[in-house]
N, C-alpha and C positions, 0 to 999 in steps of 0.2 A: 354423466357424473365422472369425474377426474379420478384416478384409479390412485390409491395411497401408493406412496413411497417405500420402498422395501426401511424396516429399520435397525441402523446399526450404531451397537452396543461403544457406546464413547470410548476410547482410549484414555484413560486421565493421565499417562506417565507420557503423553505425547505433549499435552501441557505445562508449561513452568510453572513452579510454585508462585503463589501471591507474593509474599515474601522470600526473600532473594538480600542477603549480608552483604555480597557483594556490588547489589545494584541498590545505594543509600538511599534513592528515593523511595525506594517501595517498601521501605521501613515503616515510613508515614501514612504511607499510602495503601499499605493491605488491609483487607479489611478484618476486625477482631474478630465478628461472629462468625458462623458457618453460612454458607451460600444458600440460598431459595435460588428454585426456582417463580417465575412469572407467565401464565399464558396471556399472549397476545388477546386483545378485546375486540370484538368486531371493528371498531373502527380503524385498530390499527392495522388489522389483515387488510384490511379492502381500501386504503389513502389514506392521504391526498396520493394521487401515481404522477409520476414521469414523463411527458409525452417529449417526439420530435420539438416541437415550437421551443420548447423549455433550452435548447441547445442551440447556441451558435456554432455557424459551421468552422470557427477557429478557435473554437473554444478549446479541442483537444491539440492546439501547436501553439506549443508555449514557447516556439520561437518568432511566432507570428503576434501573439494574441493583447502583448504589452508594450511592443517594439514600437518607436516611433515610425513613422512611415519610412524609408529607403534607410532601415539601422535592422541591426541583429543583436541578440545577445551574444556574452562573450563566451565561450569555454568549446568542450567538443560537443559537437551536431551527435543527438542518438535518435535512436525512436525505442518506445517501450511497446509492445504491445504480446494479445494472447487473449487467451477466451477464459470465461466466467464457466466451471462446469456445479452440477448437482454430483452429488455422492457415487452414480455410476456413470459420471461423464459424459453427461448429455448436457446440452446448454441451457445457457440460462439468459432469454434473450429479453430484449428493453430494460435491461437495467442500467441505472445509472452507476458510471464511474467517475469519481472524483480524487486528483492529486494534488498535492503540496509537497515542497521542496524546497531545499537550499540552492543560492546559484551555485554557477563554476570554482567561487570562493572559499565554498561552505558557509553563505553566510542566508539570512534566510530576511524578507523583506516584511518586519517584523519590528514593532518601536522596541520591543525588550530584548531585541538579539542585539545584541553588545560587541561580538566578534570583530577583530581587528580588520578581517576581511571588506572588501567596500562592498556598498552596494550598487548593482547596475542594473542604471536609467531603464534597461530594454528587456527586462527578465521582471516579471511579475511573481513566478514561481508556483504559479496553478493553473488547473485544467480541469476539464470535463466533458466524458461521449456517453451514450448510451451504447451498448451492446447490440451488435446485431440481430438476425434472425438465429444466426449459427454460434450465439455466446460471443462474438467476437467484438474487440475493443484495440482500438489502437493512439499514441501519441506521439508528439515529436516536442524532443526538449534539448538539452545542453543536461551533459551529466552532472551531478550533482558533488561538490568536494566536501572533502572529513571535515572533521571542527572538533575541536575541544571541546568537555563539559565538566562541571565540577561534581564529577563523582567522586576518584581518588585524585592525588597528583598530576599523574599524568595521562590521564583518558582521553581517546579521541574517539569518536562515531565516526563508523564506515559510511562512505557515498551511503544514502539511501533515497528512495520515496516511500512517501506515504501514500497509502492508497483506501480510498473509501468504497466501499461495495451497498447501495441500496437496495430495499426487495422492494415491495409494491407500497411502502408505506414509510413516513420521515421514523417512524419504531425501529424501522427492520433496516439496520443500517450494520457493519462489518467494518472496521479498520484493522490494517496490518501495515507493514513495512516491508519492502522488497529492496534485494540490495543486489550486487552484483560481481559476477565470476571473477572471480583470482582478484579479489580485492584483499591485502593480508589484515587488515585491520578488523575483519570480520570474525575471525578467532581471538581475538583482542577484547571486544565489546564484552562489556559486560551485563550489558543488555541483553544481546545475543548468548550470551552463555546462561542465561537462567532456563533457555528450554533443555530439558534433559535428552532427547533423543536427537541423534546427531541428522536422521534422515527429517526429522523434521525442520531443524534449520537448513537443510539442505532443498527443504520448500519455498524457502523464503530467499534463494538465490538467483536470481534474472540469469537465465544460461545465453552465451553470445551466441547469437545468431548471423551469420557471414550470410544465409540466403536471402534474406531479408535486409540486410544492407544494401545502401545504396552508393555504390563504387565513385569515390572521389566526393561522397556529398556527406553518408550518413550511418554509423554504425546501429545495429538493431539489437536487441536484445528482448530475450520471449520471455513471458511471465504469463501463466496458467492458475486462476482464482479458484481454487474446490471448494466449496460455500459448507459442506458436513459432511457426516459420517466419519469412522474411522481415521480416516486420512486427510480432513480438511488441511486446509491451508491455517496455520496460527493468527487467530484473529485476537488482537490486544483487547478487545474492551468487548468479548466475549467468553474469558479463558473458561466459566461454567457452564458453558456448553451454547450448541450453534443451530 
């Protein structure tokens, strides 16, 4: 028998508010009533799961995986990678990771992205691995550039990805956004400004990694998934808890 999980007490002011004045869309978007909770039904705890076969082996190098044969995409060569932890930082292994992204342009390959930026032939702008034994998850992409949105005037989004975290079932799924060091546009966003604690966004920062680089080929950058408790990582489309 699987031994429960120590359990700890949510943080809520670690959370952004639903609504958010300065970020216009969530105007529309919050919801009026107060939040339920929902428990999971058997079918959704126990599948459909994940396995190896489900994954091609270039699935997670979005430099590889859209590219016509002897082409690359355009912008800077990175890699993102880091591990999926539980609440006391043990791993969290065979789960699926899935990204999305803008190219080197900022522009995202999408019939409704509009942006003036082109799009390129050899960037599809998504990925997907499974987690190792030891949580761990790794990709290789072309950094992602700002773009404009019409929130106020003049708004732009910081480099970002997107990132999807699944548990054992298509229910138990986690999105968040990961962005990256010394980008200044990130105290800018006003997206990013609706979480109130500053170490919280401070989770959602990809810290540069020079060990993990690869010298003349490829800058790295680590990102660590906390799935709950306390200190999880900010998951968008879980903000009532995880």
């Amino acid at each position: 028998m699987p031994l429960k999980g120590e359990f700890y007490q949510r943080d809520r002011t670690w959370q952004p508010p639903a609504l958010s004045r300065d970020y216009k869309t969530s105007v529309s978007r919050s919801p009026q009533y107060s939040l339920i909770s929902l428990e999971n039904s058997a079918s959704e705890i126990t599948g459909p799961v994940f396995g190896h076969d489900d994954i091609d082996p270039i699935d997670n190098d979005l430099l590889l995986n859209f590219a016509q044969e002897g082409q690359a995409p355009i912008g800077e060569r990175i890699i993102v990678h880091g591990r999926v932890l539980d609440e006391n930082s043990r791993p969290v292994p065979n789960t699926l990771v899935e990204i999305w992204q803008a190219n080197a342009g900022g522009r995202y390959r999408h019939k409704k992205d509009t942006y003036l930026a082109p799009i390129d032939p050899n960037f599809g702008g998504c990925g997907r691995t499974l987690t190792d034994a030891d949580g761990y998850y790794y990709f290789r992409t072309v950094k992602p550039g700002a773009y404009p949105w019409r929130n106020w005037v003049n708004n732009w989004r910081p480099a970002h990805i997107h990132i999807s975290v699944f548990g054992s079932g298509f229910a138990q799924r986690l999105i968040t956004q990961l962005y990256f060091e010394g980008d200044p546009l990130i105290a800018q966003c006003p997206i990013v400004n609706t979480v109130p604690d500053k170490a919280a966004i401070g989770q959602l920062i990809a810290a540069l990694d020079l060990n993990a680089s690869i010298p003349l080929d490829t800058i790295a950058y680590k990102f660590d998934i906390v799935l709950r408790g306390r200190r999880s990582t900010l998951f968008e489309n879980r903000l009532e808890g995880n």
